[in-house]
C-alpha positions as CSV (number, residue, x, y, z in Angstrom):
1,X,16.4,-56.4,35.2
2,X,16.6,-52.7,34.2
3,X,13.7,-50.5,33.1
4,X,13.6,-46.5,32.7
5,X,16.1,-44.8,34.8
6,X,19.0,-42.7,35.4
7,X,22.6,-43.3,35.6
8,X,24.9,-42.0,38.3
9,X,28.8,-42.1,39.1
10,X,29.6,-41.4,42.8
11,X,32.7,-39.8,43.8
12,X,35.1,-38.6,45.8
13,X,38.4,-36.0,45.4
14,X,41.2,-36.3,46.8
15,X,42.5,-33.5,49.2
16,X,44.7,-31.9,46.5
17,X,42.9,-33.0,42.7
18,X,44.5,-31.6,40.2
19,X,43.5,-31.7,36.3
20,X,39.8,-32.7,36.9
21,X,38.1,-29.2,36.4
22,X,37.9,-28.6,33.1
23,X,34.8,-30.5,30.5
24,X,35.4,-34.0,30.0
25,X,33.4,-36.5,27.5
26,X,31.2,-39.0,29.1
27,X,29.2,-41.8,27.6
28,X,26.1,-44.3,28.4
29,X,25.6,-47.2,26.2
30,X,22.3,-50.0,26.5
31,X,22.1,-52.2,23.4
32,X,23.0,-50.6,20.0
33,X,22.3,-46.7,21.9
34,X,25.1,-44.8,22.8
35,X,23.9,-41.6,24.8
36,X,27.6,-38.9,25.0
37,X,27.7,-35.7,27.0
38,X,29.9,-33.2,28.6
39,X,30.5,-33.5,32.6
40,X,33.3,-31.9,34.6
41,X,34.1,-33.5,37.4
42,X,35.4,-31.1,39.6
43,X,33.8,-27.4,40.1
44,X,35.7,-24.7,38.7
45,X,34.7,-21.2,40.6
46,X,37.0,-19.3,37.7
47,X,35.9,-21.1,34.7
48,X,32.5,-20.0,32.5
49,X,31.1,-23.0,32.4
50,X,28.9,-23.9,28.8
51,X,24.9,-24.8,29.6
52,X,25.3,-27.9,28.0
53,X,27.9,-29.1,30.9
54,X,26.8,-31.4,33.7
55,X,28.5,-30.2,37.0
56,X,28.3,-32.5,40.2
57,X,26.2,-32.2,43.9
58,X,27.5,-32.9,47.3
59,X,25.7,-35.8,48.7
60,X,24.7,-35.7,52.6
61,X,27.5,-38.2,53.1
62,X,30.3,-36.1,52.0
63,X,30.8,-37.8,48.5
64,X,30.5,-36.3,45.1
65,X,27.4,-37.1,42.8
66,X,27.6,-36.5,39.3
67,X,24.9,-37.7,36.5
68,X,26.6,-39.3,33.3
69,X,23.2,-39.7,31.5
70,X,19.6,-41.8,31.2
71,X,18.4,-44.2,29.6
72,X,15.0,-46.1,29.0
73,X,15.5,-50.2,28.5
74,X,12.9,-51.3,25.8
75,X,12.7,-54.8,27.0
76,X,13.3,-54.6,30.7
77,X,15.9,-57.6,30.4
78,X,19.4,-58.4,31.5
79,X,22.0,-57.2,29.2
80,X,25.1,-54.5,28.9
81,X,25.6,-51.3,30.4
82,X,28.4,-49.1,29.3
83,X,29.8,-45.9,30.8
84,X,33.1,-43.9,29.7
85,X,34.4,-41.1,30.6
86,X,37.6,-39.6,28.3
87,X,39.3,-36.5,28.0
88,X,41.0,-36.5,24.5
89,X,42.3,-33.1,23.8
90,X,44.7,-30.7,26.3
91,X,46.0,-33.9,27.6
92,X,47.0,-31.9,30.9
93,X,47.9,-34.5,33.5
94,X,45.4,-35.3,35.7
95,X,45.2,-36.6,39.5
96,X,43.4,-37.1,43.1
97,X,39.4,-39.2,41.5
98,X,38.8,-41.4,43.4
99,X,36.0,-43.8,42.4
100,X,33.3,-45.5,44.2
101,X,30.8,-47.0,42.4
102,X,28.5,-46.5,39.5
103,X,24.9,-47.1,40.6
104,X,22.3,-47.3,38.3
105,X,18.5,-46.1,39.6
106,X,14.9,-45.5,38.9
107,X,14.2,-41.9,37.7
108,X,11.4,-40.0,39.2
């Protein structure tokens, strides 16, 4: 049973990462909605980063924290969450995500 929250991917990088710093796409779908933005999943001290670019926290724990979007669930009833997250231009190679867990939670 889901009603209006937030969407979060939890992370960690490896010691050396390599390809992750640059904007990436990432997607939320409930239902017929599909909700897209730009992340980038590792910080990049040299890059000018755009306004419109999600960047990620470090969590108590040591772990990355990174926001891939919200949603609100009209009906408050099972059904299919969606997340993506694709890179499909500069296809630099890329290395060193490791990936946790998606957790879905309540907004405040």
């Amino acid at each position: 049973m889901l009603s209006q929250g937030s969407t979060y991917a939890v992370y960690k990088l490896a010691e050396e990462p390599y390809g992750l710093n640059f904007p990436v796409n990432a997607s939320v779908s409930v239902g017929g909605s599909v909700l897209a933005c730009k992340v980038c999943v590792q910080r990049n001290p040299h890059m000018i980063r755009p306004e419109d670019v999600a960047l990620p926290h470090e969590r108590v724990d040591g772990w990355m924290e990174l926001e891939l979007g919200e949603f609100v669930c009209e009906a408050g009833e099972d059904g299919d969450v969606s997340f993506g997250l694709s890179k499909t231009e500069y296809l630099n190679g890329k290395s060193g995500l490791l990936l946790q867990g998606i957790e879905i939670r309540h907004k405040n």
